[in-house]
N, C-alpha and C positions, 0 to 999 in steps of 0.2 A: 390440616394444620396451617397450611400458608393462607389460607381464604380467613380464618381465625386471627390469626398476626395481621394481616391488615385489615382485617376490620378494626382492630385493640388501637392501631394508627391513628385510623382514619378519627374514632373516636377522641382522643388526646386530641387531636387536633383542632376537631371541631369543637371539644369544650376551650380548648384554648383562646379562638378567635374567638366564644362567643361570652369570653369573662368567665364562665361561670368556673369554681374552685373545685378539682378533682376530689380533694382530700373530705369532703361531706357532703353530699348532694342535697343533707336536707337544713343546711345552715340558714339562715332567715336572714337577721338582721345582726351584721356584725359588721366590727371596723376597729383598727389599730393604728397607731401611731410608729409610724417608720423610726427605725435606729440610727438613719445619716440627720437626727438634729443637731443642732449647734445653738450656743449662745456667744452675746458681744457684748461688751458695755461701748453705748456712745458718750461719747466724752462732749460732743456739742451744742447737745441739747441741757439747758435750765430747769429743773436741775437735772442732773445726770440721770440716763436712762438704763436700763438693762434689756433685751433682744432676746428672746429665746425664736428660733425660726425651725420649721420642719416640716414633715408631710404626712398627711391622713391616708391611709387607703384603705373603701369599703371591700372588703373578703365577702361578704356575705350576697344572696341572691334577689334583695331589694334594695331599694334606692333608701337612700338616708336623707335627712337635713337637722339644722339644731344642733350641729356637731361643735362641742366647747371642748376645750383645751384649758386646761386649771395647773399653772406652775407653782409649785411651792420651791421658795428657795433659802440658800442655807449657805451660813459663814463657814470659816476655816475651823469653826470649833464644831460642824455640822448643826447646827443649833439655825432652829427656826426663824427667819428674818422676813419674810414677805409672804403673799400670796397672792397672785391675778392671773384672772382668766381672759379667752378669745375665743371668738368663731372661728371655724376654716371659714377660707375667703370665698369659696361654693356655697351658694345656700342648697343644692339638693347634689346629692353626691351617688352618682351611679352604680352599681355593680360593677367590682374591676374596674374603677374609676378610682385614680389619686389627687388630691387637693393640697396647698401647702398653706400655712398658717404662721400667724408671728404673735407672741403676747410681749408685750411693752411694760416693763414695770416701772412705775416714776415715781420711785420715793426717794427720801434723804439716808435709805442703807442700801441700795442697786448698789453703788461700788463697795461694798460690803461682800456682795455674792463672789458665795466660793464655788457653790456646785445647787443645781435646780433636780426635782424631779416632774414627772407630767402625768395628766390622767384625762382621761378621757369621758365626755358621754354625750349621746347622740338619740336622736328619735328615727325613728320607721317612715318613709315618706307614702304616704297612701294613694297620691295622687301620678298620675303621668306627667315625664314632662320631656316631651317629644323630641328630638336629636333635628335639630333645623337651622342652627349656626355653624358656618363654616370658618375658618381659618383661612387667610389667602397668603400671600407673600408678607413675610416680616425680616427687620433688619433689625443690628443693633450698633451701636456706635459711641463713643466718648463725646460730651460736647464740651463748646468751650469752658465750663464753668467744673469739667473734672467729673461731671455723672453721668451713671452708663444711662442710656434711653434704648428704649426699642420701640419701632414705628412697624406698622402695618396694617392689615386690610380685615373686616368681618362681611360676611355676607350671609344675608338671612335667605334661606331656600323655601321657608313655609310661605302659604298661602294668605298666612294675617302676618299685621304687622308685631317684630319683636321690639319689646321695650327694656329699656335699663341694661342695654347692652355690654356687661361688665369684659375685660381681657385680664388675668391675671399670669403675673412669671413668678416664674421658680428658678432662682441660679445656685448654676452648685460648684464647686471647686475641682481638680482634677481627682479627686477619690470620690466624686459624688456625696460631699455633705454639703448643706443645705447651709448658703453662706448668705443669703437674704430673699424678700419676697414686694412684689410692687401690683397695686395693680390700677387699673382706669374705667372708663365708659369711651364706647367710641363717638366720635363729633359728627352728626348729633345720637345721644344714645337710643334714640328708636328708629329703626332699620323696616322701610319698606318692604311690602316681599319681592323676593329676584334681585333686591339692591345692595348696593357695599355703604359701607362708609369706614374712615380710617381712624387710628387711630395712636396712641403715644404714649408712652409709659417711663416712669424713671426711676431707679434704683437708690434710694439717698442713704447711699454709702459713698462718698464721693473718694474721689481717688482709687477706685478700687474697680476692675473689673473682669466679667466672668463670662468667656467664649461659649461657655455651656449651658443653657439654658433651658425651662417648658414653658410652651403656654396652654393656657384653659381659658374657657369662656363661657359664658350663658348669658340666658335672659330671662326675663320676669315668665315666660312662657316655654322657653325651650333650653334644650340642652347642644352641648357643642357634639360632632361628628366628629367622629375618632378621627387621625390620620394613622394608615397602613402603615408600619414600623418597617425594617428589614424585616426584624422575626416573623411578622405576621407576612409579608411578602412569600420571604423562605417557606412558611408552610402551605400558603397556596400553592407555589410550587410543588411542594413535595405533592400534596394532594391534586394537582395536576397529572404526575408524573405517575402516580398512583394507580388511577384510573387509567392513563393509559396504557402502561403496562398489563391489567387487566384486559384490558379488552384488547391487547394484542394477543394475550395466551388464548382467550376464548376463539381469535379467528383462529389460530394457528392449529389450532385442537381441533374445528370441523374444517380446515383444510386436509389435515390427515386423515380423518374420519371419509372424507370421500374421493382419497386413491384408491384408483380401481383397484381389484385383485385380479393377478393375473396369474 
C-alpha cells in the first residue's frame, strides 16, 4: 500500500515538472485563453484606442503557433460595435507554456466600448524548436519620462547562432489581472552561441507601474529555458526526500534481516 502511494507521488510530480496535463493523457493540440484579462481605453492616442490585454496558455501535449485572438466588442446597449484581432506575442507556444497578448482597436466607437468578448484559434506546430535561450538578471525601474522599462540580459546556449531575439513582459496588478504587455529584440537581436546581449523594454502606459511582472523569450530558432519556480523547487525536494526515505527503509529492513539469532 505505501510502495503504491508513492509511486501515485512520485507520478503527479513528474507529470507536473514535465507540463504535461493530468486531467487527459491523450489531449493533442489545445490551448485557452486565461480569465485574469482586462481591457483600458487610451485616452492619448489619435484617435482614441481601446486595449484588451491577457494570456494564452497551451494545455494540450504539442507546441502551437498561429495563435489569434478575435475581440468582438459591444456598447451599453450590448449591441455590436467593433471587431479586431492579434497574435500572442510567441510565435510557437510550448506545452505548459503561457504567452500574453494585446489587441488594439482604433476606431472612432473604442470609447463607445462597454464590454468585449474573445476567441480564439490556433495551429499544431510540427516542427522543433529547441529550449536554447536563457534569461539572465533583469530589472525594472520608472524613468524620467514616467514609463516603467525593464532592462536585462539573454543568452544563447546553442551551438548556432539565434536570430530575432524577441523578450516579452507581462504585468499584472496585485490580484494578478493582466494590466499591460511590452515587448523588444535584444541589441543586437542575433546572439552568438555562449554570448549575451542586453536588452530594454517599455511599458507605455506611462504613469502607471507594476512590481509584478513575466518575462518570455525566443528566437527565430529556439525556445526560452524554463526558470525553476518555488513550486517546481518544492517538488524536487519532496522527490528528493522521497527517495531517500525509501532507501533508508530498504537499509533498515536488511539490517534487521541480519541480527543474528541467539
Amino acid at each position: 500500500m505505501k510502495k503504491a502511494y508513492l509511486v501515485t507521488i512520485l507520478f503527479i510530480i513528474f507529470a507536473f515538472l514535465s507540463n504535461v496535463p493530468l486531467s487527459s493523457a491523450q489531449v493533442v493540440g489545445q490551448a485557452v485563453i486565461l480569465p485574469n484579462h482586462t481591457g483600458y481605453l487610451d485616452l492619448t492616442t489619435i484617435p482614441i484606442t481601446y486595449h484588451v490585454v491577457g494570456e494564452v496558455i497551451n494545455i494540450g501535449t504539442v507546441s502551437l503557433t498561429l495563435l489569434n485572438i478575435t475581440a468582438t466588442f459591444y456598447d451599453q446597449n450590448n449591441a455590436t460595435i467593433g471587431l479586431c484581432s492579434s497574435y500572442v506575442l510567441l510565435n510557437v507556444l510550448l506545452p505548459g507554456r503561457k504567452a500574453p497578448f494585446e489587441v488594439v482597436w482604433n476606431d472612432i466607437k473604442a470609447d463607445q466600448t462597454y464590454n468585449y468578448s474573445l476567441s480564439l484559434r490556433f495551429r499544431e506546430y510540427i516542427s522543433e524548436k529547441p529550449l536554447a535561450i536563457q534569461l539572465l538578471e533583469n530589472t525594472t525601474y520608472i524613468d524620467e519620462a514616467g514609463f516603467q522599462k525593464i532592462n536585462g540580459t539573454i543568452k544563447n546556449l546553442a551551438s548556432q547562432n539565434a536570430t530575432y531575439v524577441k523578450v516579452i513582459a507581462t504585468f499584472y496588478n496585485v490580484d494578478g489581472k493582466v494590466m499591460g504587455v511590452a515587448y523588444t529584440y535584444t541589441m543586437p537581436s542575433t546572439i552568438m552561441p555562449n554570448q549575451t546581449a542586453p536588452f530594454e523594454l517599455e511599458l507605455k502606459r506611462k504613469g502607471l507601474f507594476f512590481p509584478n511582472y513575466s518575462l518570455t523569450a525566443e528566437s527565430s530558432e529556439y525556445s526560452l529555458i524554463p526558470e525553476l519556480s518555488a513550486l517546481h523547487l518544492y517538488s524536487l525536494l519532496l522527490i528528493s526526500l522521497l527517495i531517500t526515505l525509501t532507501v533508508h527503509r530498504k537499509r533498515t529492513k536488511l539490517k534487521l534481516h541480519n541480527i543474528p539469532k541467539i
